[in-house]
C-alpha positions as CSV (number, residue, x, y, z in Angstrom):
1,X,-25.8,52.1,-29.0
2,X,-25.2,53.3,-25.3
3,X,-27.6,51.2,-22.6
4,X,-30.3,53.9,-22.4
5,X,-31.4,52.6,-18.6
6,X,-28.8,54.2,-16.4
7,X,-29.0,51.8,-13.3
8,X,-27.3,54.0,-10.7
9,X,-27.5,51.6,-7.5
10,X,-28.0,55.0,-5.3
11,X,-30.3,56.5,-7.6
12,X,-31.9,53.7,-7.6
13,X,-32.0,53.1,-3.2
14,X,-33.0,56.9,-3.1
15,X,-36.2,56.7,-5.7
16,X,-37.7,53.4,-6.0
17,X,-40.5,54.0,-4.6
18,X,-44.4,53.0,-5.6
19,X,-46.3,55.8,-7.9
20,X,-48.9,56.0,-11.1
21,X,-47.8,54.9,-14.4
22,X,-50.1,57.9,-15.8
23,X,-52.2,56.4,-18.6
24,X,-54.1,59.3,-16.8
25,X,-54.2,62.3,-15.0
26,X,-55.6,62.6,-12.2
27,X,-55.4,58.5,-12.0
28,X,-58.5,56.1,-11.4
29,X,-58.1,56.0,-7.9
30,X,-59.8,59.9,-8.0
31,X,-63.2,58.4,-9.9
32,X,-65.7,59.6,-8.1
33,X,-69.3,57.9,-7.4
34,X,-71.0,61.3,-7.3
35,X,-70.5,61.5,-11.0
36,X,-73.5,60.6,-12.8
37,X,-74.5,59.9,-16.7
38,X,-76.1,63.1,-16.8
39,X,-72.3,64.6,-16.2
40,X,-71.1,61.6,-19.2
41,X,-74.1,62.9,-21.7
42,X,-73.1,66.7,-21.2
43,X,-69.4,65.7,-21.8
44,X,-70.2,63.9,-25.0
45,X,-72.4,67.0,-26.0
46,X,-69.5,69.7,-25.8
47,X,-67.6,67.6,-27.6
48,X,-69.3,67.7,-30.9
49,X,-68.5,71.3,-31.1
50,X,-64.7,70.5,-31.6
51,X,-62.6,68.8,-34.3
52,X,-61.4,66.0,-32.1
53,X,-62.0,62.4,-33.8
54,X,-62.9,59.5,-31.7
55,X,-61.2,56.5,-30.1
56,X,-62.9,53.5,-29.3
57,X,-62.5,51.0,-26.4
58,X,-63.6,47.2,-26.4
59,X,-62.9,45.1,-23.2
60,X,-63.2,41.1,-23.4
61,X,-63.0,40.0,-19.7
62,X,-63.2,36.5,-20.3
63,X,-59.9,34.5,-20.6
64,X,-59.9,30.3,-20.6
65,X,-57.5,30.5,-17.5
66,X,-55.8,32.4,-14.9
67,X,-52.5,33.8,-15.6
68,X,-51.0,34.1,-11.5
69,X,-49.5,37.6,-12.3
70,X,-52.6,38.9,-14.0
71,X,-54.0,42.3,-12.4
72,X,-56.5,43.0,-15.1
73,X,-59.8,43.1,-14.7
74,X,-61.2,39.6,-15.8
75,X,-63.5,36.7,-16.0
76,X,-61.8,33.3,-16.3
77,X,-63.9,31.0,-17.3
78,X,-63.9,27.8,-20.3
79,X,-67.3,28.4,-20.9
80,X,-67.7,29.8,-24.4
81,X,-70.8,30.4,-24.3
82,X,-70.7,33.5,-22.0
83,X,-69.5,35.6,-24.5
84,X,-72.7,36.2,-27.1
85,X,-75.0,37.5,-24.1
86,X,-71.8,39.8,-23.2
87,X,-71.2,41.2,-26.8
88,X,-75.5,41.4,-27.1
89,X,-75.1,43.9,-24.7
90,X,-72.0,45.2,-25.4
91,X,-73.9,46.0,-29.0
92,X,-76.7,47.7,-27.1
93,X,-73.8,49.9,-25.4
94,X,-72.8,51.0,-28.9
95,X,-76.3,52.2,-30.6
96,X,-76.6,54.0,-26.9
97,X,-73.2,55.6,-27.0
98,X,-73.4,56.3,-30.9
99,X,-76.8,58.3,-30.2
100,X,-74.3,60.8,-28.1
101,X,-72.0,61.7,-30.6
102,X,-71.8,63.2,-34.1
103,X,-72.2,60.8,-36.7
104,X,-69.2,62.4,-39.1
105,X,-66.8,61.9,-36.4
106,X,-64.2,59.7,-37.4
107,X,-62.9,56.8,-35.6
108,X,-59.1,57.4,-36.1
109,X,-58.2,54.9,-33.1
110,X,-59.5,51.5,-31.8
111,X,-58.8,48.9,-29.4
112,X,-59.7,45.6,-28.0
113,X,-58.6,44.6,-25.1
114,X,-59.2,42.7,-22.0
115,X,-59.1,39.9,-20.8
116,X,-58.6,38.2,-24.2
117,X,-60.0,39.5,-26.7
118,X,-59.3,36.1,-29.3
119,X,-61.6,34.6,-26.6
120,X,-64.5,35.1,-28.9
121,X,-64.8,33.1,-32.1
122,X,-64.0,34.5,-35.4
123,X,-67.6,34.6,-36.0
124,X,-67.9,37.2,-33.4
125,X,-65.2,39.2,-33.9
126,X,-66.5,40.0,-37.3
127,X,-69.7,40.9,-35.8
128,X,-68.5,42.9,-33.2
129,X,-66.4,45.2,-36.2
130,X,-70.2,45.1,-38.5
131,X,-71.9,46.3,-35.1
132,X,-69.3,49.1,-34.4
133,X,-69.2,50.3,-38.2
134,X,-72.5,50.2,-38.1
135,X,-72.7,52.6,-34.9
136,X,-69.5,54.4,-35.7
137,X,-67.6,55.9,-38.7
138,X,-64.7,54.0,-38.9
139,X,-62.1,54.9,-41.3
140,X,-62.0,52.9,-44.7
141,X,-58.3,53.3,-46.0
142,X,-56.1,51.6,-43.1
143,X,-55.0,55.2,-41.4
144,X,-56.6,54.2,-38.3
145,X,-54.6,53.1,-35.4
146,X,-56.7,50.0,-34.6
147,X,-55.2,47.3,-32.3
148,X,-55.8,44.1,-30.5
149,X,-54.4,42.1,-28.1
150,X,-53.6,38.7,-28.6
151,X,-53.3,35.6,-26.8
152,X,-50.9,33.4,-29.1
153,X,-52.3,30.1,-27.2
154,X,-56.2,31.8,-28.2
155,X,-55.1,32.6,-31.8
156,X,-54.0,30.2,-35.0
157,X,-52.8,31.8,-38.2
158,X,-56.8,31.5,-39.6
159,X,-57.8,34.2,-36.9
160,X,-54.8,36.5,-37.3
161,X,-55.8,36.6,-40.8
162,X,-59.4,37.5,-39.7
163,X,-58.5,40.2,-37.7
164,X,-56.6,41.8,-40.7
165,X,-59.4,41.5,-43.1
166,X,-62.1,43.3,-40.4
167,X,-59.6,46.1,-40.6
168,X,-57.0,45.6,-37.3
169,X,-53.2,46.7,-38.4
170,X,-51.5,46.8,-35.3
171,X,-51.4,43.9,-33.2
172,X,-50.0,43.5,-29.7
173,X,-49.1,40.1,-28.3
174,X,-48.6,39.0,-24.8
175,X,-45.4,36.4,-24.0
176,X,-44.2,37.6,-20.5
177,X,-40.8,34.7,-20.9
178,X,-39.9,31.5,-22.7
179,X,-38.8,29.6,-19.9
180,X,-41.1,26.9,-19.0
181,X,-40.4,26.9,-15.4
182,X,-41.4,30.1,-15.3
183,X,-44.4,29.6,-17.1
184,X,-45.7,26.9,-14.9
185,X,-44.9,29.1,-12.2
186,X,-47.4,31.9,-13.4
187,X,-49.7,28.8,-14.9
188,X,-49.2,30.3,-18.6
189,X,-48.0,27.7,-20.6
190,X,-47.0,29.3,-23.9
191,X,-44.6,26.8,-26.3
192,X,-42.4,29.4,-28.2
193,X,-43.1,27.6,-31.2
194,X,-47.3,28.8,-30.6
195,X,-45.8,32.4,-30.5
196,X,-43.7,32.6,-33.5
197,X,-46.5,31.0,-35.7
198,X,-48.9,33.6,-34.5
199,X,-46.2,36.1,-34.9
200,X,-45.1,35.0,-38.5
201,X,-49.0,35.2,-39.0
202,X,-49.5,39.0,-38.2
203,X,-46.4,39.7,-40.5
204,X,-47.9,37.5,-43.9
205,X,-50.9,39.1,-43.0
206,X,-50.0,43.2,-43.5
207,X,-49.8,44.0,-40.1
208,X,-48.4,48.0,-39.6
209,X,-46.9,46.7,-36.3
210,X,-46.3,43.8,-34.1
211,X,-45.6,44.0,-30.4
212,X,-44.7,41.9,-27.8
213,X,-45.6,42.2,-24.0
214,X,-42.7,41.0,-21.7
215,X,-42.5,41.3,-18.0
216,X,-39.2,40.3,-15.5
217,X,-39.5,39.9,-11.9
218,X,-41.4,36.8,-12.2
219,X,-41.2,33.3,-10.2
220,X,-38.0,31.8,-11.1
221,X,-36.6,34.4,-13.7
222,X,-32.8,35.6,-13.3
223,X,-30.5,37.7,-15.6
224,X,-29.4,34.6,-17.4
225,X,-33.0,33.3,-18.2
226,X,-34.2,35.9,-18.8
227,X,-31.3,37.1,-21.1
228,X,-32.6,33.8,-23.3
229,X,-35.6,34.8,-23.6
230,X,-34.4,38.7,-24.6
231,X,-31.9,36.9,-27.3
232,X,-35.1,35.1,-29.0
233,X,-37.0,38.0,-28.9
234,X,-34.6,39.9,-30.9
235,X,-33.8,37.3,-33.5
236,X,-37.8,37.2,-33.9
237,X,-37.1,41.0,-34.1
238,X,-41.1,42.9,-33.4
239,X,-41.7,46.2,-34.0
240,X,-42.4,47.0,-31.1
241,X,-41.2,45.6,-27.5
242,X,-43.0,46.1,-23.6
243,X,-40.8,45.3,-20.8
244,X,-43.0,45.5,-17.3
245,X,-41.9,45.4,-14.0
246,X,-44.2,43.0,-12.4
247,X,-46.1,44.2,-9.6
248,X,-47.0,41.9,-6.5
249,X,-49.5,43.3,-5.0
250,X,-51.5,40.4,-3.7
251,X,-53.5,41.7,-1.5
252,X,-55.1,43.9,-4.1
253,X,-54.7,41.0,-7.1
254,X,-56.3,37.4,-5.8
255,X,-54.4,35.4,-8.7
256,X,-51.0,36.7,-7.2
257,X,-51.5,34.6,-3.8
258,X,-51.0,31.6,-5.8
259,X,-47.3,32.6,-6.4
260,X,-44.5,31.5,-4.5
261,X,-43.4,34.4,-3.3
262,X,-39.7,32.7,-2.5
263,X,-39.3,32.5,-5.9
264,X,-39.8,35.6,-6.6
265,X,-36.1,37.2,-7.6
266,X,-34.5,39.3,-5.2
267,X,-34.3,43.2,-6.3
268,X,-30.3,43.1,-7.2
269,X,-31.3,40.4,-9.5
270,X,-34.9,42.3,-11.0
271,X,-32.1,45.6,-11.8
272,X,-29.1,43.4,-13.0
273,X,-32.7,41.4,-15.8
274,X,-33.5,45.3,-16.3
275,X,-29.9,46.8,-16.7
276,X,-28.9,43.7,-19.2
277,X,-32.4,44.3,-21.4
278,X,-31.8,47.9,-21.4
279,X,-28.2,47.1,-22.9
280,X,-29.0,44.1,-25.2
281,X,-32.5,45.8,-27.0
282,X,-29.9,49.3,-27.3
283,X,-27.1,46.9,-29.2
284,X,-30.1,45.9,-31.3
285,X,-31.1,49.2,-32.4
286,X,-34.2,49.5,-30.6
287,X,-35.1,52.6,-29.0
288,X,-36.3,53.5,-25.7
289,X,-39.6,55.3,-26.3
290,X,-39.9,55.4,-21.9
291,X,-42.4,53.4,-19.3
292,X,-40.7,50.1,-20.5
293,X,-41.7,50.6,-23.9
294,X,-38.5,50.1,-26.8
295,X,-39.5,50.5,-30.4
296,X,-37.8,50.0,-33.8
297,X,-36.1,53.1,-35.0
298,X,-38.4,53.6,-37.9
299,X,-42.0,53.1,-35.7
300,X,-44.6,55.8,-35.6
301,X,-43.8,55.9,-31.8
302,X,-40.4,57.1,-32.5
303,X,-41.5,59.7,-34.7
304,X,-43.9,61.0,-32.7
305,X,-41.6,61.6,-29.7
306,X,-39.3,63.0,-32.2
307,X,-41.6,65.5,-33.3
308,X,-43.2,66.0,-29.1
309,X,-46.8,64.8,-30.2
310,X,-46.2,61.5,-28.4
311,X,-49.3,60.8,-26.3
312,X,-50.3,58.6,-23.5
313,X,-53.7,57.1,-22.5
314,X,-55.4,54.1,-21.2
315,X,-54.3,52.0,-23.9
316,X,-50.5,53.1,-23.3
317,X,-48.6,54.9,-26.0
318,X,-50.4,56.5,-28.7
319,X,-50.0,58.8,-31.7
320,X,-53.4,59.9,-31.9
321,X,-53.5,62.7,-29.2
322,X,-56.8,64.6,-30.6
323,X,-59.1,61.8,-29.8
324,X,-62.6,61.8,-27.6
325,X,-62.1,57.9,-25.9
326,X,-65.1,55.9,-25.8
327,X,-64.9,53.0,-23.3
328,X,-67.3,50.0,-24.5
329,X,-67.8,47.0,-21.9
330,X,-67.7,46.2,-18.3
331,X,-65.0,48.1,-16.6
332,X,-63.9,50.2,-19.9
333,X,-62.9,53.7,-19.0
334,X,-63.7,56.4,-21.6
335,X,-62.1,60.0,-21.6
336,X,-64.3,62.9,-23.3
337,X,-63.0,66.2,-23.3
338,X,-62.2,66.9,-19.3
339,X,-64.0,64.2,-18.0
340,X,-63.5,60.6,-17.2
341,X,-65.8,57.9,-16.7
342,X,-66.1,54.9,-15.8
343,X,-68.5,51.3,-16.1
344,X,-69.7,49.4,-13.9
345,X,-66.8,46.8,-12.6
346,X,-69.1,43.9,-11.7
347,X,-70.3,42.0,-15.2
348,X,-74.0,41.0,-13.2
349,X,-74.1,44.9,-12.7
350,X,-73.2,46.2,-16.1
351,X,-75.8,43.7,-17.7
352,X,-78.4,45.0,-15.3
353,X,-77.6,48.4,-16.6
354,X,-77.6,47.9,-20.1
355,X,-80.5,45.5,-20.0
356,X,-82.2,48.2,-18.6
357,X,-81.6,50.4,-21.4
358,X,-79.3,52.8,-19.6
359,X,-75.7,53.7,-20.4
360,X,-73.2,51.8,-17.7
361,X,-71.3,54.7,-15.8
362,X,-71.0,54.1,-12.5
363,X,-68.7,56.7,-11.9
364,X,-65.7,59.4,-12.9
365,X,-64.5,62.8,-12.6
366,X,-64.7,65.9,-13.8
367,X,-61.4,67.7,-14.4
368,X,-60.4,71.0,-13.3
369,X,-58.5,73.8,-14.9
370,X,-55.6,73.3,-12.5
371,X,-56.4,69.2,-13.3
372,X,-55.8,69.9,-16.7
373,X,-52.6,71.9,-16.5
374,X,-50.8,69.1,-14.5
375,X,-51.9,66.4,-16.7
376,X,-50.4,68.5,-20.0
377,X,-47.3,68.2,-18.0
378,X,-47.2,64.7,-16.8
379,X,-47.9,63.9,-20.7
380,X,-45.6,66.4,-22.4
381,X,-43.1,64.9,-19.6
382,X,-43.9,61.3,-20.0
383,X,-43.8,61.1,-23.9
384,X,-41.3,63.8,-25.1
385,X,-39.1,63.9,-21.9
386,X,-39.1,67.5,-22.4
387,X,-41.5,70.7,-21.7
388,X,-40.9,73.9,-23.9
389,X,-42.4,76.6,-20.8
390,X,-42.7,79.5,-23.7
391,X,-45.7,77.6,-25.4
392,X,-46.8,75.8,-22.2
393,X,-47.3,79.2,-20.8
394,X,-49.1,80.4,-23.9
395,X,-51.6,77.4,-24.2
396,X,-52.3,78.1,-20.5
397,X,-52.0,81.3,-19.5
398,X,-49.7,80.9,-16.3
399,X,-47.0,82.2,-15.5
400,X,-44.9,78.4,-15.5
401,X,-42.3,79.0,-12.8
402,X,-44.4,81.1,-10.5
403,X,-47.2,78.4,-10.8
404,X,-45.2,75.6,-9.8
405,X,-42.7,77.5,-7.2
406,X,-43.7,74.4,-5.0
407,X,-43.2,71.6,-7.2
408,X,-39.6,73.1,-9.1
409,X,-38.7,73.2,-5.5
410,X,-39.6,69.6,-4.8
411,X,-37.4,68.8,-8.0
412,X,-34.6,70.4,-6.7
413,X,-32.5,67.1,-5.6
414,X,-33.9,65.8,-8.6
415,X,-32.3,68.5,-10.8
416,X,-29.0,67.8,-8.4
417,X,-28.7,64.3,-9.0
418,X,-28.6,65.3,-12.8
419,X,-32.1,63.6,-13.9
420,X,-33.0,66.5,-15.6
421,X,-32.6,70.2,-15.9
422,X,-35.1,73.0,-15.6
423,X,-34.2,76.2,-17.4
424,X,-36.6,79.2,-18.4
425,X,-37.6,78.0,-21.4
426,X,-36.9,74.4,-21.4
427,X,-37.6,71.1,-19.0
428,X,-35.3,68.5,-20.3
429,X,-34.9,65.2,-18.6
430,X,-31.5,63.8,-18.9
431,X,-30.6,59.8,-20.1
432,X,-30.0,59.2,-16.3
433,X,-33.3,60.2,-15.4
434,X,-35.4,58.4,-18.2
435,X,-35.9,55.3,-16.4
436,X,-36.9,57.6,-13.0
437,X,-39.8,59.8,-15.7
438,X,-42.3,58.6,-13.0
439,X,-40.6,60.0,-10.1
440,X,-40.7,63.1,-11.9
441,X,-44.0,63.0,-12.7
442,X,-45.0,62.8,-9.5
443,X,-43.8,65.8,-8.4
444,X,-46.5,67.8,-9.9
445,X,-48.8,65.0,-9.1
446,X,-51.6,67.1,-6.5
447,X,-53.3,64.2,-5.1
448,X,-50.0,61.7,-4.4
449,X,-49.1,61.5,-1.0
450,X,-45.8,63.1,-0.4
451,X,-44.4,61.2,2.3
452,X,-43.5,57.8,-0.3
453,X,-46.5,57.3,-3.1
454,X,-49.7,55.4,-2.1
455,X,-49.5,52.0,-1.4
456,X,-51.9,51.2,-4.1
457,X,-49.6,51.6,-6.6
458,X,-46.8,50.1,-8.2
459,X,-43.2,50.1,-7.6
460,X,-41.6,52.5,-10.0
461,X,-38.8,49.8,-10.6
């Protein structure tokens, strides 16, 4: 198979800038304090008059130790003990947030994440899944999508079992590279050995899919290392494969200012470790599903682009696009109908909430209609690398070309530098602009800066 990341060095000079990755539209950065849980309660109210199922968030913040390129929202710390008075409230979150919703709404999507989530003991991860089934309707014959991510140096083959039997079947774990230098330069020590077992694990167990979490532009990574690592990978062969660009951004990420930043690999190396993954996971049949994301030909994810119901949220690529998402924890960002919302960030302040018997918003938006039109096409784009105008128009009323004069304009140098193609029934972007799908998106972004993308993101490449 052809390399499907076309690395055109002045493509490449003229768009690499910094922009969203669009788990959502309008992104975080647009949460707003003046929403309130009265706004949250009304959201979850309109919902029960639809058909949508539900999707259900858990975040773990606590992980035993810092990983230096980390830029999630955690709490390291090797005290174990943290985590009952966490999850004691994080149960008090769920009969709060169960009282807001129908109880014969399904929950056809679930996720843990964090943090890491294997932080807490077996013990409490079945306890966590009693609690929410006993809040929630959760689906009893394995047609969920219900994932977790995993920590191979926080999980043995005993827990991976676990998690199969409290009904997880999709199971995510994060590796970032092989090479020991490079993991003592990003303090994650991870043997390969530690990997495989839990790996091996998922697969005895039933797991629906396995996927592995990489990331290039590390400390001390070139094409050669990191080519290694990519040969493993495949011979291990996952389902599924993430490939991040990492993002140093340390004034924004504290972790990141323990990194040597004169290790960091200059950018003709970063494209030469992107343009040689790109080729190697394409000679191994996997496919490129877009946002550094590759998949077996035979995964859901494949299908669904396939078939343009691909969908994208908080949690990354998903297949369940008729969802309510229901954010559980400190920091967990739910998405109800046309609203977003947001808990508290600080752990001392979401425990002061909950403990007070309140739900933890702290704050979110409230889309509007023209919110909602540019965020169907930043997903149709960002999944299905395509837009059919004919039923865009009809789901929305507008008349698409007229609507966006501004922004087809904007595209224009896009469309002559052949990254896609904008007819009058059809927006198709082309293999050469795949790996720019961001770029594009931002075009009909109406909050981005035009002038080069905020400063708070990251680099598109």
């Amino acid at each position: 198979m052809d390399n499907p990341l076309i690395l055109d060095p002045e493509l490449i000079k003229r768009y690499d800038l910094s922009g969203p990755r669009y788990t959502s539209y309008p992104t975080a950065l647009q949460f707003d304090d003046s929403f309130t849980v009265d706004d949250y309660r009304t959201a979850a109210e309109d919902s029960n008059h639809t058909d949508r199922g539900l999707s259900l968030y858990f975040h773990i913040p606590f992980c035993d130790t810092v990983c230096f390129f980390c830029a999630c929202n955690k709490i390291a710390t090797k005290d174990r003990s943290k985590a009952q008075p966490y999850l004691d409230r994080v149960y008090k979150e769920l009969e709060m947030q169960s009282r807001l919703f129908d109880s014969s709404r399904q929950v056809r999507q679930l996720h843990w994440g964090g943090g890491t989530p294997t932080f807490i003991s077996n013990e409490q991860m079945h306890e966590l899944m009693l609690k929410t089934s006993e809040a929630f309707q959760l689906v009893d014959d394995d047609s969920g999508e219900y994932s977790i991510e995993i920590d191979p140096r926080e999980a043995d083959r005993e827990k991976v079992m676990q998690l199969r039997e409290i009904g997880f079947n999709r199971i995510s774990l994060g590796v970032q590279d092989f090479d020991h230098k490079v993991q003592v330069a990003v303090n994650r020590i991870q043997p390969e050995e530690q990997t495989i077992e839990v790996l091996t694990a998922a697969r005895d167990a039933g797991f629906k899919s396995v996927s592995v979490d990489l990331i290039y532009g590390l400390p001390l990574q070139t094409a050669d290392s990191f080519d290694r690592t990519l040969d493993r990978m495949i011979e291990i062969s996952p389902d599924r494969l993430s490939v991040f660009n990492y993002a140093h951004l340390p004034e924004r990420f504290k972790p990141q200012r323990r990194i040597n930043e004169d290790e960091l690999p200059p950018p003709e190396e970063k494209l030469e470790i992107l343009r040689r993954t790109g080729s190697k996971l394409a000679e191994a049949g996997y496919v490129y599903i877009g946002m550094d994301h590759f998949a077996k030909p035979e995964d859901e994810l494949v299908a669904h682009q396939k078939a343009g119901t691909l969908y994208r949220n908080f949690q990354g690529y998903s297949t369940h696009a008729d969802c309510d998402l229901i954010g559980i924890g400190v920091t967990s960002i739910g998405m109800i109908g046309n609203v977003y919302a947001q808990n508290m960030r600080g752990l001392d302040d979401y425990n002061a909430r909950i403990d007070a018997g309140e739900l933890a918003v702290s704050h979110g938006l409230t889309l509007t209609l023209d919110d909602m039109i540019r965020r169907d096409v930043i997903t149709r784009l960002i999944c299905n690398f395509q837009l059919d105008i004919a039923s865009f128009e009809r789901k929305w009323r507008i008349n698409f070309l007229d609507h966006f004069a501004t922004e087809l304009e904007r595209l224009q140098k896009m469309i002559e530098d052949d990254l896609l193609t904008v007819g009058d029934h059809k927006i198709t972007v082309h293999q050469r602009g795949r790996l720019l799908i961001r770029n594009i998106c931002m075009q009909f972004d109406a909050y981005l800066d035009r002038d080069g993308a905020s400063n708070r993101y990251s680099k598109v490449l």
